[in-house]
PQR file with spaces between the fields and no chain letter, atoms N, CA, C, O and H, PARSE charges and radii, in Angstrom:
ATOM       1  N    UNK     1       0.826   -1.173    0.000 -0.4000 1.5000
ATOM       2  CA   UNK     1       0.000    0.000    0.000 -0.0000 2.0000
ATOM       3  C    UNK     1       0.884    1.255    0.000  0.5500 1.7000
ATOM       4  O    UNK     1       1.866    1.339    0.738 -0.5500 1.4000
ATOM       5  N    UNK     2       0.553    2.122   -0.753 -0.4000 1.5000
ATOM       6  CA   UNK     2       1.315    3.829   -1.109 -0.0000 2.0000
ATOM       7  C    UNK     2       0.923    4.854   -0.224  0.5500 1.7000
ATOM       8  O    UNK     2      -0.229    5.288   -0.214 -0.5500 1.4000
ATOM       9  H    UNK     2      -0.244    2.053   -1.352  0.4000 1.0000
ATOM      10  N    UNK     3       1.650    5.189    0.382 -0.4000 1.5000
ATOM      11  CA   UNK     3       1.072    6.308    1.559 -0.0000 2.0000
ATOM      12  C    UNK     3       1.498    7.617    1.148  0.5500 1.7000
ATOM      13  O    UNK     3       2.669    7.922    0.923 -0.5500 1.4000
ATOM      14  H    UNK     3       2.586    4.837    0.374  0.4000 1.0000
ATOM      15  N    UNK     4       0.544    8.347    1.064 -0.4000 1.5000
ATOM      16  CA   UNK     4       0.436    9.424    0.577 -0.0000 2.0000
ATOM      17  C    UNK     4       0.357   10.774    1.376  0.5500 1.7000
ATOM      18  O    UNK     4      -0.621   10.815    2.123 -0.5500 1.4000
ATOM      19  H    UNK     4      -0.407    8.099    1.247  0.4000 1.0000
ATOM      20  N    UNK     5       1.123   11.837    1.392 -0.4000 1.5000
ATOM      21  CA   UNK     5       1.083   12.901    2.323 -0.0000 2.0000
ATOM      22  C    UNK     5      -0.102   13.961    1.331  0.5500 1.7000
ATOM      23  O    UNK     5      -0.182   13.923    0.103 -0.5500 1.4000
ATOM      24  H    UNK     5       1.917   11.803    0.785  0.4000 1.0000
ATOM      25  N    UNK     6      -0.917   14.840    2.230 -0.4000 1.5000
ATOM      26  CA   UNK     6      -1.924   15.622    1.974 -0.0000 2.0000
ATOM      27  C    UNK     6      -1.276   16.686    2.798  0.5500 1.7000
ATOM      28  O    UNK     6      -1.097   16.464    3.996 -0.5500 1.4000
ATOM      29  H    UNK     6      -0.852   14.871    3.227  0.4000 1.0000
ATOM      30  N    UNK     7      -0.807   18.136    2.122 -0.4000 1.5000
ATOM      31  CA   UNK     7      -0.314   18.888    2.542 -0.0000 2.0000
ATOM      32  C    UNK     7      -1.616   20.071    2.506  0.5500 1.7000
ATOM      33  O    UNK     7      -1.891   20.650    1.455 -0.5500 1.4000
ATOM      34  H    UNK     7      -0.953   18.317    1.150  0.4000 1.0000
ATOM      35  N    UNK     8      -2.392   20.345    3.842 -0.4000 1.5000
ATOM      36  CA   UNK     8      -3.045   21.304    3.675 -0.0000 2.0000
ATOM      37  C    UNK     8      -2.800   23.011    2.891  0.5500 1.7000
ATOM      38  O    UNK     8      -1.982   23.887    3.171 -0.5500 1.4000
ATOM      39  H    UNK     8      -2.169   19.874    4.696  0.4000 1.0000
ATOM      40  N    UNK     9      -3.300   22.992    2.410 -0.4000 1.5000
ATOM      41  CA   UNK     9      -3.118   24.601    1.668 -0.0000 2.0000
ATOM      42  C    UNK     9      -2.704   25.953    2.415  0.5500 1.7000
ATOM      43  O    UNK     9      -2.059   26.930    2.034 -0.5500 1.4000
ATOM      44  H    UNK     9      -3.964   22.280    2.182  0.4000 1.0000
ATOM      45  N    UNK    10      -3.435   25.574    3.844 -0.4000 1.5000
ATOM      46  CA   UNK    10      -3.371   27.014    4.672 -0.0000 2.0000
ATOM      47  C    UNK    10      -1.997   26.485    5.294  0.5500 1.7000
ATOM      48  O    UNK    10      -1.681   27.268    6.190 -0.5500 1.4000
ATOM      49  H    UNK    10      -3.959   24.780    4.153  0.4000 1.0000
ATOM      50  N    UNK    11      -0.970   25.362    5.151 -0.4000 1.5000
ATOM      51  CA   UNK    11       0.074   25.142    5.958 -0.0000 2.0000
ATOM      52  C    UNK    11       1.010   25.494    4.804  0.5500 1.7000
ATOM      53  O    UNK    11       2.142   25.741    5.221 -0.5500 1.4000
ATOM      54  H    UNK    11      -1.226   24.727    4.423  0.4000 1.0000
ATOM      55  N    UNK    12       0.858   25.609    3.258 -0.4000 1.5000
ATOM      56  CA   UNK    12       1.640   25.870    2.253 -0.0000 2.0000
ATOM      57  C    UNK    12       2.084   27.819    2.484  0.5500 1.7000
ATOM      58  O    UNK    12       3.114   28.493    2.473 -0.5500 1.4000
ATOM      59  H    UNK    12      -0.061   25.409    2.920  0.4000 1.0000
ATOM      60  N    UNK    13       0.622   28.064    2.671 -0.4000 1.5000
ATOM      61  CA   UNK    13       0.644   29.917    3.352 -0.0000 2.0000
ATOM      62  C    UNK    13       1.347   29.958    3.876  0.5500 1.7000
ATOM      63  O    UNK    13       2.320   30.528    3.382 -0.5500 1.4000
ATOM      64  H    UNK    13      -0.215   27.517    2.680  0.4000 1.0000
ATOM      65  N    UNK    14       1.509   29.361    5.439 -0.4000 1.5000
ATOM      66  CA   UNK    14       2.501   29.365    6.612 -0.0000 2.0000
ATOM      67  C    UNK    14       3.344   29.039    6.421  0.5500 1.7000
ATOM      68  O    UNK    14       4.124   29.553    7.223 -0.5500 1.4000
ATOM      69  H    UNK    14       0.718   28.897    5.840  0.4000 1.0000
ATOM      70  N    UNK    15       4.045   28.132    5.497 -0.4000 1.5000
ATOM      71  CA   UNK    15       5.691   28.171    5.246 -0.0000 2.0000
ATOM      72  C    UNK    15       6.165   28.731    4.430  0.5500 1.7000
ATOM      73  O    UNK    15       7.394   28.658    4.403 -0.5500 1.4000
ATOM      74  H    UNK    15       3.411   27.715    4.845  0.4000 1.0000
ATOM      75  N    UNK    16       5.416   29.650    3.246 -0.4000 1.5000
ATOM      76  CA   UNK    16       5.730   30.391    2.524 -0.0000 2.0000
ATOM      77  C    UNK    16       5.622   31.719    3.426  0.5500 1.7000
ATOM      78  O    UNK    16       6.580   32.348    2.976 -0.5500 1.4000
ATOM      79  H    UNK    16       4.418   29.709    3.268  0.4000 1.0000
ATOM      80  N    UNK    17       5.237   32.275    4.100 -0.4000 1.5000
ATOM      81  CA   UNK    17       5.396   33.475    5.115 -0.0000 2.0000
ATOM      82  C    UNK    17       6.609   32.836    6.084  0.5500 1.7000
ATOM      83  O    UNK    17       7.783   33.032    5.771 -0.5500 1.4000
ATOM      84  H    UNK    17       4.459   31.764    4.465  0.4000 1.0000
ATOM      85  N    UNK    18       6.407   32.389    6.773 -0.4000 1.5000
ATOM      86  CA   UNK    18       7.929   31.659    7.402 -0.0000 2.0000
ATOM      87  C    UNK    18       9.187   32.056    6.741  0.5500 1.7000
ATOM      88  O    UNK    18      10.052   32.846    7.117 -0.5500 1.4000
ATOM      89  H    UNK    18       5.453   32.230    7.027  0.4000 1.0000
ATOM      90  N    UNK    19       9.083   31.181    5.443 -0.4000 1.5000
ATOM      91  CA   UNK    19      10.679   31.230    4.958 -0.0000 2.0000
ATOM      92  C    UNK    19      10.791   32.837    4.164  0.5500 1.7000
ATOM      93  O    UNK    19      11.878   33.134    3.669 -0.5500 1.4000
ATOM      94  H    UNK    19       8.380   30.538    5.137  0.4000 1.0000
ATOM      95  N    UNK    20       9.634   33.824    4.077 -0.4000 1.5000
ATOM      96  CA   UNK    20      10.090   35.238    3.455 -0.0000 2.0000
ATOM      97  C    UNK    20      10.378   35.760    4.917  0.5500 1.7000
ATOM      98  O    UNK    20      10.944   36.854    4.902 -0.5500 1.4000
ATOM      99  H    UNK    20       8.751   33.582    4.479  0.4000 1.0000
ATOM     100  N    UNK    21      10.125   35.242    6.200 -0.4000 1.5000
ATOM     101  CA   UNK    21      10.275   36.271    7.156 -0.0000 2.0000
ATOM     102  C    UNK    21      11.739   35.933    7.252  0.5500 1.7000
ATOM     103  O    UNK    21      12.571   36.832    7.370 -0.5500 1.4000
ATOM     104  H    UNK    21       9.666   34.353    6.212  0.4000 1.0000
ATOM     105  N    UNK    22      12.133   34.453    7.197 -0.4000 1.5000
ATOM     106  CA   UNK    22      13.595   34.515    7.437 -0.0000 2.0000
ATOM     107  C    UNK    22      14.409   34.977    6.817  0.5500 1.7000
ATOM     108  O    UNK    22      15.553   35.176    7.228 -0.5500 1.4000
ATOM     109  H    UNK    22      11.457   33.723    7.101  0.4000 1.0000
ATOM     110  N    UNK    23      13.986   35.250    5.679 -0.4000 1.5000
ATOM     111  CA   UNK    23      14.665   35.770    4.434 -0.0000 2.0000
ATOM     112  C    UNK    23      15.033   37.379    4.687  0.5500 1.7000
ATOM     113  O    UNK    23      16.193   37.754    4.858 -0.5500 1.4000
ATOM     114  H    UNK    23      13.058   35.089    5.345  0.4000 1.0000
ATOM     115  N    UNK    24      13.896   38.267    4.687 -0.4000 1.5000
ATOM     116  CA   UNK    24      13.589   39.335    5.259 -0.0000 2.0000
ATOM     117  C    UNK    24      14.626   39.244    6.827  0.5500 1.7000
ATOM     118  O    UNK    24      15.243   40.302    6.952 -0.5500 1.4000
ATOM     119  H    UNK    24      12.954   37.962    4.549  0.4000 1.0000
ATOM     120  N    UNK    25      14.747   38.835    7.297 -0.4000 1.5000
ATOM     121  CA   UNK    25      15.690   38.599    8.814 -0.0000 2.0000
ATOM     122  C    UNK    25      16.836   39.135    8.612  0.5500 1.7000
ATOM     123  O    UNK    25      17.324   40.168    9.072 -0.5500 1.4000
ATOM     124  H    UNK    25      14.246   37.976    7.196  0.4000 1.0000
ATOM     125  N    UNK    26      17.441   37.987    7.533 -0.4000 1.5000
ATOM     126  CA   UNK    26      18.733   37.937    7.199 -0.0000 2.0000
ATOM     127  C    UNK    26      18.915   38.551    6.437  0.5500 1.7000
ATOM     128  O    UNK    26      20.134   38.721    6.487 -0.5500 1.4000
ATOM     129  H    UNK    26      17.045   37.149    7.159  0.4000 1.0000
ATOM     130  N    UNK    27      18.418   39.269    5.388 -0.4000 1.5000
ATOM     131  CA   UNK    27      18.862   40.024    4.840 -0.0000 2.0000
ATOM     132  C    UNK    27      18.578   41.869    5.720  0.5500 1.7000
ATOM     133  O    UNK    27      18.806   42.872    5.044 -0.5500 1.4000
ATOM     134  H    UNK    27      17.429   39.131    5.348  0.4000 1.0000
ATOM     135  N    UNK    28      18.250   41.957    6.712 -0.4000 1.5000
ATOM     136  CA   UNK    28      17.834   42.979    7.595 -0.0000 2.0000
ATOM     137  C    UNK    28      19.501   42.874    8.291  0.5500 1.7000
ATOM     138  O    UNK    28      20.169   43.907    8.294 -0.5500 1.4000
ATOM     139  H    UNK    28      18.065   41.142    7.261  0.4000 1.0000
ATOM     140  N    UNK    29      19.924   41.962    8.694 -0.4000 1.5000
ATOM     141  CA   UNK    29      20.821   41.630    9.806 -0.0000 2.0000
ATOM     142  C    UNK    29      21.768   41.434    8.865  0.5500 1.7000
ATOM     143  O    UNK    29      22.801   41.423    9.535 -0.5500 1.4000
ATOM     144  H    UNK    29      19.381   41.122    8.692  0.4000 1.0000
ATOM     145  N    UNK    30      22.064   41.278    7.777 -0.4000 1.5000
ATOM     146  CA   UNK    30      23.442   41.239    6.671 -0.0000 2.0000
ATOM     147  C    UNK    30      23.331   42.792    6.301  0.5500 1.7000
ATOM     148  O    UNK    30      24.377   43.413    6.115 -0.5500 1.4000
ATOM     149  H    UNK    30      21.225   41.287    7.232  0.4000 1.0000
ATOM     150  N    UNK    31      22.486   43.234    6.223 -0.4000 1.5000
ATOM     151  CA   UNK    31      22.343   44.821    5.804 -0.0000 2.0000
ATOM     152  C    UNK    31      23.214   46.104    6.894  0.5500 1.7000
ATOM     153  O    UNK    31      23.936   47.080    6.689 -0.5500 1.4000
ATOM     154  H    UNK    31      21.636   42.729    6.374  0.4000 1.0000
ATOM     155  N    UNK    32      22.694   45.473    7.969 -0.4000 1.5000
ATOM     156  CA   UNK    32      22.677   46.135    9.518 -0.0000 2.0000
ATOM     157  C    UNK    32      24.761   45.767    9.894  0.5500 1.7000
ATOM     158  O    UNK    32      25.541   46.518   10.480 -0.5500 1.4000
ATOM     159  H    UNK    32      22.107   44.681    8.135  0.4000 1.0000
ATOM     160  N    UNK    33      25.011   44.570    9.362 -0.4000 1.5000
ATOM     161  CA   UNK    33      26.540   44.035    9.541 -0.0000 2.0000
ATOM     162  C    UNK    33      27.227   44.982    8.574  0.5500 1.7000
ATOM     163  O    UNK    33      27.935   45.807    9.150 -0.5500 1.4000
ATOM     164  H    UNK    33      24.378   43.960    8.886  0.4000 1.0000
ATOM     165  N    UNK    34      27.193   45.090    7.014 -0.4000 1.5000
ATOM     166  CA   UNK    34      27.384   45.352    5.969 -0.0000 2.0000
ATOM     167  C    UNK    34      27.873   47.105    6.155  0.5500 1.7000
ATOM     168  O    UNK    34      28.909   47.587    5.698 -0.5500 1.4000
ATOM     169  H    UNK    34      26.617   44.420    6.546  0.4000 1.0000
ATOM     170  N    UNK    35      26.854   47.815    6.917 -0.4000 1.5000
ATOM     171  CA   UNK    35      26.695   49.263    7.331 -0.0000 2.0000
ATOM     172  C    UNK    35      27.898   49.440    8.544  0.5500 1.7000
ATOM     173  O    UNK    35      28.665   50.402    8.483 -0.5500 1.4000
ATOM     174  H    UNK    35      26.012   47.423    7.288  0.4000 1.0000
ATOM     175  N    UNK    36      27.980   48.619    9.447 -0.4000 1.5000
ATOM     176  CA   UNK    36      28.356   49.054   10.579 -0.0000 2.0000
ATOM     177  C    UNK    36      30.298   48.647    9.606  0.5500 1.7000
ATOM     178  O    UNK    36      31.137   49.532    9.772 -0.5500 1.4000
ATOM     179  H    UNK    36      27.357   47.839    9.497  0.4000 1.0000
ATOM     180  N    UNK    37      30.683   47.542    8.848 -0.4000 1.5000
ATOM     181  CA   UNK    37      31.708   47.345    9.309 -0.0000 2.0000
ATOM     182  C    UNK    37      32.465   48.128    8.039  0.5500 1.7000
ATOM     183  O    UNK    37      33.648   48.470    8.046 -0.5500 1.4000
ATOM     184  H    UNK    37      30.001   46.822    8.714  0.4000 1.0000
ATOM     185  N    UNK    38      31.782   48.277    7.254 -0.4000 1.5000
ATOM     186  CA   UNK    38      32.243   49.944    6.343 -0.0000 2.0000
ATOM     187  C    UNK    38      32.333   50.661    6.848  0.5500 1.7000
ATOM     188  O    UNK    38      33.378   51.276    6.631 -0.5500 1.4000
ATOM     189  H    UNK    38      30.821   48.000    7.249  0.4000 1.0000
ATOM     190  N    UNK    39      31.330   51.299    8.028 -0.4000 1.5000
ATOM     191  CA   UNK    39      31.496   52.053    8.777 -0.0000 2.0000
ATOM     192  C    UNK    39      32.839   52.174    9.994  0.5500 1.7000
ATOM     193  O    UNK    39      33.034   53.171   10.688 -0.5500 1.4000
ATOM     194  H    UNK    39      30.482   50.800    8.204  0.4000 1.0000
ATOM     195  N    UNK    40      33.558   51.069   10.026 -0.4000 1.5000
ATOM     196  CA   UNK    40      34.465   50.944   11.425 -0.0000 2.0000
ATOM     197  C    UNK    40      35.781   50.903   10.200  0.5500 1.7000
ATOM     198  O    UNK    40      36.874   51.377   10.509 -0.5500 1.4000
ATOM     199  H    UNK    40      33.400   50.259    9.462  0.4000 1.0000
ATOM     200  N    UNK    41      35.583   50.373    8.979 -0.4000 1.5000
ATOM     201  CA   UNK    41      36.752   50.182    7.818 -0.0000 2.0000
ATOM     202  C    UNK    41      37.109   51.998    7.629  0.5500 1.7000
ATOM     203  O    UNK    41      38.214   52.532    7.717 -0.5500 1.4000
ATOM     204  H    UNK    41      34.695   49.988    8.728  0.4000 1.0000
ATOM     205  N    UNK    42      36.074   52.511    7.413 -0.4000 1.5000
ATOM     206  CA   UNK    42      36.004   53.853    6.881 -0.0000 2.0000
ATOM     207  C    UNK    42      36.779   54.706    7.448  0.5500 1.7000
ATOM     208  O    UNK    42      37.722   55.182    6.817 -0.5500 1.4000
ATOM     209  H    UNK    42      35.176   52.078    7.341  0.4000 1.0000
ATOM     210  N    UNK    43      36.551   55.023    8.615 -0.4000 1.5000
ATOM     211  CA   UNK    43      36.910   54.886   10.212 -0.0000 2.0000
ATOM     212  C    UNK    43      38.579   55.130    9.879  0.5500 1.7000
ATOM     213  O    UNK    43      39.393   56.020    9.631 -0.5500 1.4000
ATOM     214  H    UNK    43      35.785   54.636    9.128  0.4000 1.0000
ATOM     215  N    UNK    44      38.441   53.528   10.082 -0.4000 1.5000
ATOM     216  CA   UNK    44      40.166   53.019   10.250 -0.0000 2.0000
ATOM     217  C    UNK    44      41.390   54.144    9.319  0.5500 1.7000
ATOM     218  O    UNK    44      42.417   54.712    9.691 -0.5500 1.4000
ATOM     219  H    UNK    44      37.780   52.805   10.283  0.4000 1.0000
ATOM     220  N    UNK    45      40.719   54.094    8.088 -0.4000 1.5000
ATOM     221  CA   UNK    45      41.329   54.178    7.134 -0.0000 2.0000
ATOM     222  C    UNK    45      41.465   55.818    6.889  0.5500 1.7000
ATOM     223  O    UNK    45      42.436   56.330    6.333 -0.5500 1.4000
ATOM     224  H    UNK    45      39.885   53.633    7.786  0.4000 1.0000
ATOM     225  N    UNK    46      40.574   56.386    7.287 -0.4000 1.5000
ATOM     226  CA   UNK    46      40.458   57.840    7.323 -0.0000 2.0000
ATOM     227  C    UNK    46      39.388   58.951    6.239  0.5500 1.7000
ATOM     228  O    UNK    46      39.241   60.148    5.995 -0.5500 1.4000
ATOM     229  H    UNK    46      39.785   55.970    7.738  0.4000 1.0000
ATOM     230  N    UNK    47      38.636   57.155    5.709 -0.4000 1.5000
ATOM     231  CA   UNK    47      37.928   57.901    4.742 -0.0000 2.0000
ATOM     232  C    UNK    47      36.571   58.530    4.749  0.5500 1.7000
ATOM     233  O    UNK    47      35.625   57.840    5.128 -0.5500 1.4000
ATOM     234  H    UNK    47      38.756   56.182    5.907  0.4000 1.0000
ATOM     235  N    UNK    48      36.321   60.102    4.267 -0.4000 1.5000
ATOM     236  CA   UNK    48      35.188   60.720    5.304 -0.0000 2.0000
ATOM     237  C    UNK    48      34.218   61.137    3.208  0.5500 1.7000
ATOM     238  O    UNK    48      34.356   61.917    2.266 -0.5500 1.4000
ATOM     239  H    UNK    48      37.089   60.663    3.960  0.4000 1.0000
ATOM     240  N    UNK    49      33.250   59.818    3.675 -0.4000 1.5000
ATOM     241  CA   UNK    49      32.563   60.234    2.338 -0.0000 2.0000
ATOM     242  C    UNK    49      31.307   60.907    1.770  0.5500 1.7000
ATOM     243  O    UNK    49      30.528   60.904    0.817 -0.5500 1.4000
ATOM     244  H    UNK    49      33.138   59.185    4.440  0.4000 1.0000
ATOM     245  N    UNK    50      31.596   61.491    2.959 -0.4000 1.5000
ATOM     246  CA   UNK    50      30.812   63.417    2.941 -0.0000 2.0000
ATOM     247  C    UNK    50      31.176   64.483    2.745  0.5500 1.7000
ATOM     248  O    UNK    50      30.553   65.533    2.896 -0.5500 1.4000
ATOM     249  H    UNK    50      32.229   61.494    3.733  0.4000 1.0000
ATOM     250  N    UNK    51      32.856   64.221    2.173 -0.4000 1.5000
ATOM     251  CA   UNK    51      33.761   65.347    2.253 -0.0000 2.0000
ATOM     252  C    UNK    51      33.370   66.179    0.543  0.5500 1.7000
ATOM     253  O    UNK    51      33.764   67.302    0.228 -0.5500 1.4000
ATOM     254  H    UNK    51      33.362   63.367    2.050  0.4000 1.0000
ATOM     255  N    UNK    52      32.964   65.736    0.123 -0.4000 1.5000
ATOM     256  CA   UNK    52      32.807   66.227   -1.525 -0.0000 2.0000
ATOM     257  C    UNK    52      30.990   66.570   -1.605  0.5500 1.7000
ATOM     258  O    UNK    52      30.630   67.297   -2.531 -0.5500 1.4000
ATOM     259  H    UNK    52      32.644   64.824    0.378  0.4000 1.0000
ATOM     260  N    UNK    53      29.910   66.034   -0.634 -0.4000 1.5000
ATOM     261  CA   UNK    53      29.492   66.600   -0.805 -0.0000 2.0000
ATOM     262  C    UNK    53      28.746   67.611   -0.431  0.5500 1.7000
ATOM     263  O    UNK    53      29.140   68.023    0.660 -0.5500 1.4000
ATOM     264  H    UNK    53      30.202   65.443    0.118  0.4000 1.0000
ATOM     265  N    UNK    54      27.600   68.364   -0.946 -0.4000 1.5000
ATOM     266  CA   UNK    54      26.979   69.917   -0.884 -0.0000 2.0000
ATOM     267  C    UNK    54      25.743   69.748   -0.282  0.5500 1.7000
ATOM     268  O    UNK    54      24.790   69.025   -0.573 -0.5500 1.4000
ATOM     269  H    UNK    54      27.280   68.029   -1.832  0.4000 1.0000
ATOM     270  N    UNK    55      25.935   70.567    0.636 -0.4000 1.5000
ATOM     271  CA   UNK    55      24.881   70.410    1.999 -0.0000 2.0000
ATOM     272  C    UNK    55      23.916   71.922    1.787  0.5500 1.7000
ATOM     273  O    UNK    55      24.380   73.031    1.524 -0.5500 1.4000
ATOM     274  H    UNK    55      26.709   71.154    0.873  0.4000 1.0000
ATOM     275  N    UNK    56      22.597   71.597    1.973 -0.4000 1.5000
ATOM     276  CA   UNK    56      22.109   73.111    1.649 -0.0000 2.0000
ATOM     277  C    UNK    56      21.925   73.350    3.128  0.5500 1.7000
ATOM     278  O    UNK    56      22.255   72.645    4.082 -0.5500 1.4000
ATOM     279  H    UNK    56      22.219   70.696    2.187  0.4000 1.0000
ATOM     280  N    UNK    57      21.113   74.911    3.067 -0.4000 1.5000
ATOM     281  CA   UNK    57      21.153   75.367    4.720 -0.0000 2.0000
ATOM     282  C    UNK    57      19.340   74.951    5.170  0.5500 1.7000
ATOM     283  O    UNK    57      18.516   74.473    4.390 -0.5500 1.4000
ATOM     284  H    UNK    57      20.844   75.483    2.293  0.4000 1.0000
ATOM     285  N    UNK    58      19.197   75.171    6.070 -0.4000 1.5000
ATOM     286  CA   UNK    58      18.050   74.677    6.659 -0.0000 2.0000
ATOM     287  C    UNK    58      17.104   75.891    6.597  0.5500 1.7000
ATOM     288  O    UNK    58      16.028   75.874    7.193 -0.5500 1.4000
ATOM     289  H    UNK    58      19.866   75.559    6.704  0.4000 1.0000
ATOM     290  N    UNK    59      17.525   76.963    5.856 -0.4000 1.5000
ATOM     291  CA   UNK    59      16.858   78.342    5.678 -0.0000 2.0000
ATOM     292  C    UNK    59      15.471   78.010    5.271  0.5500 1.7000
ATOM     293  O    UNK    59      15.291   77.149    4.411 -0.5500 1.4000
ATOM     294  H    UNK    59      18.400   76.976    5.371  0.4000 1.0000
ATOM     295  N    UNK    60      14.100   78.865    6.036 -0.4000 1.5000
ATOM     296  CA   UNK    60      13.241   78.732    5.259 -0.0000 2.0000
ATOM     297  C    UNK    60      12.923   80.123    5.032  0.5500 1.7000
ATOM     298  O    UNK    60      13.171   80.818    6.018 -0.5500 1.4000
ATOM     299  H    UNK    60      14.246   79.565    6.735  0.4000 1.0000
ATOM     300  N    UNK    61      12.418   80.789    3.969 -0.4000 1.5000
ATOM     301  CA   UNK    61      12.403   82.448    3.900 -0.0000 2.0000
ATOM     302  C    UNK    61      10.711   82.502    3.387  0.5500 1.7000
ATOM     303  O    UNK    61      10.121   81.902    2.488 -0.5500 1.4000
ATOM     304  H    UNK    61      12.217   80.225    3.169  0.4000 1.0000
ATOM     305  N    UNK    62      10.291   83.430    4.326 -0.4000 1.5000
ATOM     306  CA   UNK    62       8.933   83.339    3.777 -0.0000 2.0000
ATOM     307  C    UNK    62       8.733   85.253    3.739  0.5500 1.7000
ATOM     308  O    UNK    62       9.015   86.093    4.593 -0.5500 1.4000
ATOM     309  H    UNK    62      10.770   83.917    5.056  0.4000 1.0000
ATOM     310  N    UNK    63       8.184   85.376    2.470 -0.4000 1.5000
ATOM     311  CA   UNK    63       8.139   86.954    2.165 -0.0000 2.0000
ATOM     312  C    UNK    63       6.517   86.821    2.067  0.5500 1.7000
ATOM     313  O    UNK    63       5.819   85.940    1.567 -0.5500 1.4000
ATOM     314  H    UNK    63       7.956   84.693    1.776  0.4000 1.0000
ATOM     315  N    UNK    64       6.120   88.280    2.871 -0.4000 1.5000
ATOM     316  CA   UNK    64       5.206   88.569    2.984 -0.0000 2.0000
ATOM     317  C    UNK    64       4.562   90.060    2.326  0.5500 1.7000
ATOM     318  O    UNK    64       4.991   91.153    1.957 -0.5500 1.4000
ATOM     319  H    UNK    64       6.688   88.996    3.278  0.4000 1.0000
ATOM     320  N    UNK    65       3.629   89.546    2.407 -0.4000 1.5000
ATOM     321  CA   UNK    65       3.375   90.366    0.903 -0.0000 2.0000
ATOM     322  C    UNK    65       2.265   91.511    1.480  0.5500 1.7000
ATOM     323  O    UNK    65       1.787   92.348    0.715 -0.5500 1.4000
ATOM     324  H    UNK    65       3.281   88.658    2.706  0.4000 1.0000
């Protein structure tokens, strides 16, 4: 006799949300690693890569009429 698995539909939902949350995880937490150790390399090395660019001022001018 052939025994056959019946995989409910609403449990196909739940492991397809499962494996995007882990996905979503790790790529949150490789993102979060990725930032910090450019950030400590950058650091090290002396490189400041805001130095080139153009910052406006926070001026707001309102003319009244």
């Amino acid at each position: 006799m052939m025994n056959t698995l019946y995989i409910d539909p609403s449990v196909m939902t739940y492991a397809i949300q499962a494996i995007a949350g882990i996905v979503i995880a790790i790529g949150a937490t490789v993102g979060i690693i990725w930032r910090k150790s450019k950030k400590k390399v950058s650091k090290t090395l002396g490189i400041d890569e805001n130095k080139n660019k153009e910052v406006e001022s926070d001026e707001i001018i309102v003319k009244k009429d």
